[in-house]
C-alpha positions in Angstrom: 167.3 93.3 146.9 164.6 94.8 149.2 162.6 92.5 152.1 159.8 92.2 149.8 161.5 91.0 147.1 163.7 88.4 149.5 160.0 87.3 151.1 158.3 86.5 147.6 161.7 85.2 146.7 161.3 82.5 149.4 158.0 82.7 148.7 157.9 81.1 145.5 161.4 78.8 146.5 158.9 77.4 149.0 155.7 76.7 146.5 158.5 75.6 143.8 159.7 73.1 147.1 156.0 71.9 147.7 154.6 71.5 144.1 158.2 69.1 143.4 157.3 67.3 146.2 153.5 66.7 145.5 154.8 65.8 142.3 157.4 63.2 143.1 154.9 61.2 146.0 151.9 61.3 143.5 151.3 58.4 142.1 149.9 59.8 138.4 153.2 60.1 136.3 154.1 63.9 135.9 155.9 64.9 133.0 157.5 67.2 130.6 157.9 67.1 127.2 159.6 69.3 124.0 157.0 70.9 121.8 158.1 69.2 118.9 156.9 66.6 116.9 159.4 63.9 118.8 157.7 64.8 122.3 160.9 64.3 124.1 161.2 64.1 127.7 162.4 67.0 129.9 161.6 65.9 133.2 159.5 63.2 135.0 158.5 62.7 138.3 159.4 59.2 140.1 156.1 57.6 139.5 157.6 57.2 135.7 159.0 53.8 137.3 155.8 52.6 138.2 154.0 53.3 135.4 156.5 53.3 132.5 159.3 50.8 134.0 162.0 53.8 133.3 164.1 55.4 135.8 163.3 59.4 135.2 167.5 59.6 134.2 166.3 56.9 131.7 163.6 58.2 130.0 164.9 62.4 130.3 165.9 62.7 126.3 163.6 59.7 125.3 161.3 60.6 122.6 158.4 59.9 123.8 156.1 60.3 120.4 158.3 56.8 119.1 156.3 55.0 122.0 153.1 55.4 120.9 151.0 52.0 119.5 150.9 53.2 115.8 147.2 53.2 115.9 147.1 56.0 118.7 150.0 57.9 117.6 148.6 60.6 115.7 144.8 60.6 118.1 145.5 64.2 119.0 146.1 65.7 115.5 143.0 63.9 114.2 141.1 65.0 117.2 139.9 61.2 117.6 137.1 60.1 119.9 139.4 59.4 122.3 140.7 62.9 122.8 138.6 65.6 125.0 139.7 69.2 124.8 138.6 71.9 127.7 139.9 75.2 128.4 143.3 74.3 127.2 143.7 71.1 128.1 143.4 67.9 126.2 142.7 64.4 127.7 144.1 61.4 125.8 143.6 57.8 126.6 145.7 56.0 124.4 148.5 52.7 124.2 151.6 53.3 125.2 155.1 51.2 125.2 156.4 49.8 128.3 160.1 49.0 129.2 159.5 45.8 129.1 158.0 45.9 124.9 154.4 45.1 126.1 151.5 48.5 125.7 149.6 49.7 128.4 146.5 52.3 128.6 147.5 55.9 129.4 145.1 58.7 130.3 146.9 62.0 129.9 145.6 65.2 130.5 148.4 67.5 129.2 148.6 71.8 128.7 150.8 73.2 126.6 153.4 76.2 128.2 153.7 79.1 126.2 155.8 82.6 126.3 154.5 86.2 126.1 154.3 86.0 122.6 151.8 83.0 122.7 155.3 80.9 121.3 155.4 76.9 123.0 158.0 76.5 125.2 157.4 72.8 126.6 154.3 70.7 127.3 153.4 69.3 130.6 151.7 66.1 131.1 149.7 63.7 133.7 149.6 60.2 133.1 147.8 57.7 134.9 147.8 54.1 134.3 144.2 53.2 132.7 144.7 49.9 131.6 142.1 47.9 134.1 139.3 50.2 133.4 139.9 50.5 129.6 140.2 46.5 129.2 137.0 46.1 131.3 135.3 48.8 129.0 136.5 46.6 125.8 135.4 43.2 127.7 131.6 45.2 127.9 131.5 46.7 124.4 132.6 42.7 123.1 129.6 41.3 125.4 127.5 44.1 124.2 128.5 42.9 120.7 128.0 39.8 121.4 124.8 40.1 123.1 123.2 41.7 120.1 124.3 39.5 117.9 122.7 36.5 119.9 120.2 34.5 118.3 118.3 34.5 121.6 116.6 37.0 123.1 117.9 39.2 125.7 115.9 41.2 127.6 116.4 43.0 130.9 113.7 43.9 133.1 113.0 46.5 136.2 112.7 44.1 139.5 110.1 46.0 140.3 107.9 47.8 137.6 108.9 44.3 135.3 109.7 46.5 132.5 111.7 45.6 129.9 114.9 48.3 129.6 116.4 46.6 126.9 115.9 44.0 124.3 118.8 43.2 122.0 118.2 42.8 117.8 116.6 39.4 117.8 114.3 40.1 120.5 113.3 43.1 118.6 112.5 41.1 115.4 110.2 38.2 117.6 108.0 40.8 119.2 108.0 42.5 115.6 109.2 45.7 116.3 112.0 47.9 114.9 115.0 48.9 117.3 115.3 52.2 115.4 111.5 52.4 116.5 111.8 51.3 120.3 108.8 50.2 121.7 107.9 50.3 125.9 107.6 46.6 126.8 106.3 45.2 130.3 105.8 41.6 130.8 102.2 41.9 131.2 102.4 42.3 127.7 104.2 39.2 126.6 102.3 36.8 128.9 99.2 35.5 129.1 97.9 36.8 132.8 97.5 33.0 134.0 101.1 32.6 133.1 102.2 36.2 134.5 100.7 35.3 138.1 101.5 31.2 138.0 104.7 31.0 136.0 106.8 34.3 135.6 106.0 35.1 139.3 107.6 31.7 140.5 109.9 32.2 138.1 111.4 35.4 139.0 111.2 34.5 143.0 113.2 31.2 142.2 115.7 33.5 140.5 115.8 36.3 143.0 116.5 33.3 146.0 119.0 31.4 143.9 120.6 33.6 141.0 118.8 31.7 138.0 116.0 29.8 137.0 116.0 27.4 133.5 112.9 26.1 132.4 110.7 26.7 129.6 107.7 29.7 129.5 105.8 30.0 126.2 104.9 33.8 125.5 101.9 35.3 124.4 102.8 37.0 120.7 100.7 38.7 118.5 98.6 36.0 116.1 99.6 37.9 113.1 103.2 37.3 113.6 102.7 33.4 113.7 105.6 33.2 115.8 106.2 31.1 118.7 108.3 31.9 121.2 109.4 30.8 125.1 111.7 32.0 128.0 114.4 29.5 128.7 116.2 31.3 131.8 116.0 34.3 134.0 119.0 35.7 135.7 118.8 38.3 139.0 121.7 40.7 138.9 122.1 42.2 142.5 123.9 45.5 143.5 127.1 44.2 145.6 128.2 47.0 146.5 125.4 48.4 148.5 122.5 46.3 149.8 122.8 43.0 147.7 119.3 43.6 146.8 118.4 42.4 143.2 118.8 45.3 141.1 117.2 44.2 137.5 116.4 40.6 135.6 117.9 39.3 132.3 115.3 36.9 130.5 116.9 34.8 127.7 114.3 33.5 125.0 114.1 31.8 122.2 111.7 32.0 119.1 111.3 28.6 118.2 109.1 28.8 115.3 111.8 27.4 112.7 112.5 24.7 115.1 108.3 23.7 115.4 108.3 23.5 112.1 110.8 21.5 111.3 109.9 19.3 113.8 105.9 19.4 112.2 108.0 18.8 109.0 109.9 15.6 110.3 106.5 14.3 111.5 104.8 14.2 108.4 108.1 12.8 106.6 107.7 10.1 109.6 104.0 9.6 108.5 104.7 9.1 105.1 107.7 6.7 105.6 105.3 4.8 108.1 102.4 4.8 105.5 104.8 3.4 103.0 106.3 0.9 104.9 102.7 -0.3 105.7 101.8 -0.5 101.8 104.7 -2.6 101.0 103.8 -5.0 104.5 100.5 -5.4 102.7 101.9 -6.0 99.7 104.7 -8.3 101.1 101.6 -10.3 102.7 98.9 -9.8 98.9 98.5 -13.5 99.1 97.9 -14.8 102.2 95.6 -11.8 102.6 93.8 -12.9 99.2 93.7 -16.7 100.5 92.1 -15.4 103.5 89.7 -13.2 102.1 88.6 -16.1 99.2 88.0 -18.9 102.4 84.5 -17.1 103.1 83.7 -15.6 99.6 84.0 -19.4 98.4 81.9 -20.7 101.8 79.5 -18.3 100.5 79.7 -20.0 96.8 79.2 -23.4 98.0 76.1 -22.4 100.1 74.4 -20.9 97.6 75.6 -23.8 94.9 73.5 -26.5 98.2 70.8 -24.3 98.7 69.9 -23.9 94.5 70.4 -27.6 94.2 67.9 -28.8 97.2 65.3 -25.9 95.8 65.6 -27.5 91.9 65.5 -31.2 93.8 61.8 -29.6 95.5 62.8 -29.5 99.4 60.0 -30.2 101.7 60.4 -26.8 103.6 62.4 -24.5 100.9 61.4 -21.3 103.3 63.8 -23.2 106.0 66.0 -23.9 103.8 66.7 -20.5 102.3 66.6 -18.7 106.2 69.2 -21.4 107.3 71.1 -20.6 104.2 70.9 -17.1 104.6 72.4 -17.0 108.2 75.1 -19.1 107.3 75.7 -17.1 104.1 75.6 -13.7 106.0 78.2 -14.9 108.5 80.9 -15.9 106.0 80.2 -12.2 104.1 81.0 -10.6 107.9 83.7 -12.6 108.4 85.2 -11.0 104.8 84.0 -7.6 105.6 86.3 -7.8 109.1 89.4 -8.8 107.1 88.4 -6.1 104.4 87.8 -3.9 107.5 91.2 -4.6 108.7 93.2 -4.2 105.5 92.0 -1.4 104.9 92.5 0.1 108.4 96.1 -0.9 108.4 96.9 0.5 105.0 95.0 4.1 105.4 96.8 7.2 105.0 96.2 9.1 108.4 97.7 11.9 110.8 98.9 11.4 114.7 96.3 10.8 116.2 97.2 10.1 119.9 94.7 8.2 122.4 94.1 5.8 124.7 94.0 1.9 123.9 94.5 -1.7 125.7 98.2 -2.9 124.2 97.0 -6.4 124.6 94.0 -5.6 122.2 95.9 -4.8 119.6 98.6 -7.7 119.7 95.3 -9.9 119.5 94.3 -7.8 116.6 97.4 -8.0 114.7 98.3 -11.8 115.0 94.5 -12.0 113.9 95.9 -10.2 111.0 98.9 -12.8 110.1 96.7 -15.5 110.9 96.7 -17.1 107.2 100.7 -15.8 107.0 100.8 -18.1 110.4 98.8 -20.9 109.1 100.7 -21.9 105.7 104.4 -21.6 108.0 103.1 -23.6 110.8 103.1 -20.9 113.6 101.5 -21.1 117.0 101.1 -17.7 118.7 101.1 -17.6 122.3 100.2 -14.9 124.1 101.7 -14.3 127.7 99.7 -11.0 128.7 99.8 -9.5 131.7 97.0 -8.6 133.6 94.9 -4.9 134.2 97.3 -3.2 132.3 97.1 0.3 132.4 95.9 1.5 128.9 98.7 3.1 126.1 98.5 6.3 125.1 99.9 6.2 121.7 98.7 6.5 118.0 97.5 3.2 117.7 97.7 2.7 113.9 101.7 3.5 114.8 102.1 1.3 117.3 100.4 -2.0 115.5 102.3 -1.1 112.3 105.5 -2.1 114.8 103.9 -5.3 116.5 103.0 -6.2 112.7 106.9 -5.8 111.6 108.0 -7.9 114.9 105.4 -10.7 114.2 106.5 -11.3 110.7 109.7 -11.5 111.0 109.3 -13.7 113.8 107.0 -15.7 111.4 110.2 -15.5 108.4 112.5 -16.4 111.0 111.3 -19.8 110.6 111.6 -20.0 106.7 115.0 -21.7 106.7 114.3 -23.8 109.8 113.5 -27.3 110.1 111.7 -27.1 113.8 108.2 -28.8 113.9 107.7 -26.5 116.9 107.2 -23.0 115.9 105.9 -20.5 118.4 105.8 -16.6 118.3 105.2 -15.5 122.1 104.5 -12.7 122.8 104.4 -10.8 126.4 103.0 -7.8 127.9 103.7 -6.5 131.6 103.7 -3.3 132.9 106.6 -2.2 135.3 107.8 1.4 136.6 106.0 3.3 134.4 106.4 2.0 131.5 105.2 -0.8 129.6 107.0 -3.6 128.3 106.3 -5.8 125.1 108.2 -8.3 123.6 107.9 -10.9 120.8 110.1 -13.9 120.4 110.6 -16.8 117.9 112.6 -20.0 118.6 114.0 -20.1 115.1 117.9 -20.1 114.5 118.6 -16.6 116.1 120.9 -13.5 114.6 124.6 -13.4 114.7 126.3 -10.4 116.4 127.0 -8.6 113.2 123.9 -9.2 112.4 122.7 -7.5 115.3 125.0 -4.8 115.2 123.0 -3.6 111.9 119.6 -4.5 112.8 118.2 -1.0 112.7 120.3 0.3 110.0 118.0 1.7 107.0 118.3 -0.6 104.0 119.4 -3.1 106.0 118.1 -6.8 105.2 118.9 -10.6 105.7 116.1 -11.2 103.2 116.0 -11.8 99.1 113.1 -9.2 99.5 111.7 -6.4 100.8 114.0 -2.8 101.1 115.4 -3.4 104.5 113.6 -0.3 106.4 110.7 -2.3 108.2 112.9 -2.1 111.9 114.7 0.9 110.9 110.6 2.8 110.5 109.5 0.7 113.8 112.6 1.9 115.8 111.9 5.6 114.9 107.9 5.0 115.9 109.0 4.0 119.5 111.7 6.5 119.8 109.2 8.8 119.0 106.8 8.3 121.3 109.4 8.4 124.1 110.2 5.0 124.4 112.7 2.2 123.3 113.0 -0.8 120.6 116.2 -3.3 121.1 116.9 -6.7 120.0 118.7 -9.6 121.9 119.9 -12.9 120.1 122.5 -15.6 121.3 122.5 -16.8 117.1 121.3 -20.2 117.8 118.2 -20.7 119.6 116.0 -17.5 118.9 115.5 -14.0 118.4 114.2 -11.4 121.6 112.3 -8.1 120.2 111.9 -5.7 122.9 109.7 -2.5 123.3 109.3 0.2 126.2 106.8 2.6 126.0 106.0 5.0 128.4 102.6 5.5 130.5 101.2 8.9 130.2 97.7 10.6 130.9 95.9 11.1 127.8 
């Protein structure tokens, strides 16, 4: 052998010495492999241990194709998405068996060896364990998934131009466009520019300061949609790995049109259940009303019955007579026009209609109502008002239909009891801003089961009447943000309590 041949001997000896080595410290797992279909193992570096669990004696002879998660097993042959090809070389990223039975991610890139005649003599392979970055990759495409799936809408906007870069399928179909049709949104757009420069902008600071903001920010659609719609939070997402500043927002919205109308639709059931319950409160109370509106219609009879009689007997001064008459006769007619007036007030079909009114006014009005009801059971109101109360701002045909319920069955609280003393009190005050009613009979009281069922639709001690009269008056309150309870010890009377709250009109 000549010195040439003995240098690129030891040549190559050493490059063979220095490629084994880089091989066996790197930490990607180096391997080779039969070209066959069973892929078995020739030769694997030491990071096989690491990555695999095998020893390289264990896994030499292995076939490695058996490993594969069925799914994967065939990606190369199919040339599936997860397999690149460049220049010879493919890149895999598939699951792969462990020693210990569990799969892990591999990336290999692999080359196959071939002879002079273009024949394969073995493959050789680098694998790298992938299994972080390919489960954090399926953790984003599932929150990507589940992101446009949302009901909400999720948007995410430029911190600094504020436009939108993405909008997910629902936020698409409120701002009525089509996502196969992208549209350029900014949130001067969507908001009305009071809004923009009050709301959004404290909005966004608050967010930017302390990583969200909730609240509730109605947009500005396009009328022809007839869609309403609001921002219910904003989230800053900051860029930690160079200077923490906040790198885009996510708004998350909500079209609440179904809900609006639903809740338009539950208003006008309310309406309709409190009209009702009105009717039948009427009808309940036919003839007292009746005896009440006869007393003046039959004043009126006997004055005009006098004033005939004196005429036909030739009264000295018959002008006198008839003017004297007259004023006596019109103020019996006014007095049966105000309880005509009231009836039919009380009994008329009308919307929410929300305004301002004194609450002692209208308990005056309404035992003015009962007052026959009150006469033929013996019942004394007394009223315990407080003083300058600040004026309720309620619907006020609502609010007297409730007083009307409380009063009568304080009055019917008395129908089985033998007390000559029978008052219905009733007390106004006004304390931490709310204000406070109550009425209260000293009849025999309600037992605790009776109690327990008060406010239960259908529910009723009476022989008559449909039992929803509390259940209607209950919902009324609730409504208008306040509270209706009943207290009771069963024996000495019956506590009705309302709480409504003081607002600006």
């Amino acid at each position: 052998m000549s010195d040439d041949q003995s240098l690129e001997l030891a040549r190559c000896k050493a490059d063979a010495d220095r490629y084994r080595l880089l091989a066996e410290q790197s930490t990607d797992m180096i391997s080779r492999h039969t070209p066959t279909k069973e892929w078995t193992y020739i030769d694997a570096s030491p990071a096989v241990e690491t990555v695999l669990g095998y020893t390289p004696e264990e896994i030499i002879g292995m076939a490695g194709y058996e490993q594969f998660h069925p799914e994967d097993a065939d990606n190369l042959s199919k040339r599936d998405d997860s397999v690149r090809y460049r220049s010879g070389v493919y890149t895999n990223v598939y699951r792969y068996r462990h020693k210990k039975g569990h799969y892990i991610w591999l990336e290999t890139t692999s080359r196959v060896i071939r002879d002079d005649s273009g024949n394969p003599q073995e493959i050789i392979c680098v694998s790298r364990d992938v299994t972080e970055r390919e489960e954090a990759q399926r953790d984003m495409r599932r929150l990507a998934r589940v992101v446009e799936a949302s009901s909400d809408m999720i948007m995410f906007c430029n911190h600094k131009t504020h436009k939108l870069t993405y909008l997910n399928e629902s936020a698409y179909h409120t701002l009525g466009a089509e996502k196969d049709k992208p549209v350029v949104y900014y949130l001067s757009q969507l908001f009305s520019t009071e809004i923009l420069d009050t709301l959004i902008k404290d909005a966004l600071e608050h967010a930017s300061i302390h990583g969200v903001w909730y609240g509730s920010i109605p947009m500005q659609l396009d009328p022809e949609l007839n869609r309403v719609a609001e921002i219910r939070e904003i989230i800053a997402h900051r860029n930690r790995r160079e200077n923490n500043q906040v790198e885009y927002y996510s708004l998350i919205g909500r079209d609440i049109t179904l809900r609006l109308e639903a809740e338009e639709e539950a208003k006008r059931h309310q309406l309709e259940l409190a009209h009702m319950s009105r009717l039948l409160s009427v009808g309940e109370m036919a003839t007292g009303l009746a005896h009440e509106v006869n007393q003046p219609l039959a004043a009126i009879l006997n004055y005009c019955h006098g004033t005939q009689r004196r005429l036909e007997e030739g009264d000295a001064d018959p002008v006198k007579t008839v003017s004297g008459s007259m004023k006596l006769i019109m103020k019996q007619a006014k007095r049966a026009s105000e309880i005509i007036k009231r009836m039919r007030s009380f009994v008329r079909k009308t919307d929410y209609q929300c305004f301002a009114f004194p609450i002692n006014d209208s308990c005056k009005e309404v035992s003015a109502f009962l007052c026959q009801e009150a006469q033929d059971h013996n019942i004394t109101f007394d009223f315990q008002f407080g003083d300058n109360l600040p004026p309720l701002v309620a619907d006020k045909v609502q609010i007297e239909q409730v007083l009307l319920n409380l009063m009568r069955n304080a009055i019917e609280a008395y129908n089985d009891c033998n007390k000559a003393y029978r008052p219905v009190i009733i007390t106004t005050k006004a304390a931490e801003g709310y204000i406070h009613v109550s009425v209260e009979d000293k009849a025999k009281g309600i037992s605790s089961e009776g109690l327990a069922k008060l406010f239960e639709p259908f529910y009723t001690s009476k022989t008559t009447g449909l039992g929803m009269g509390l259940s209607i008056s209950r919902t009324i309150i609730e409504t208008h943000g306040g509270q209706m309870w009943a207290e009771s010890d069963g024996k000495t009377g019956t506590h009705f309590y309302l709480k409504l709250p003081l607002r600006e009109q």
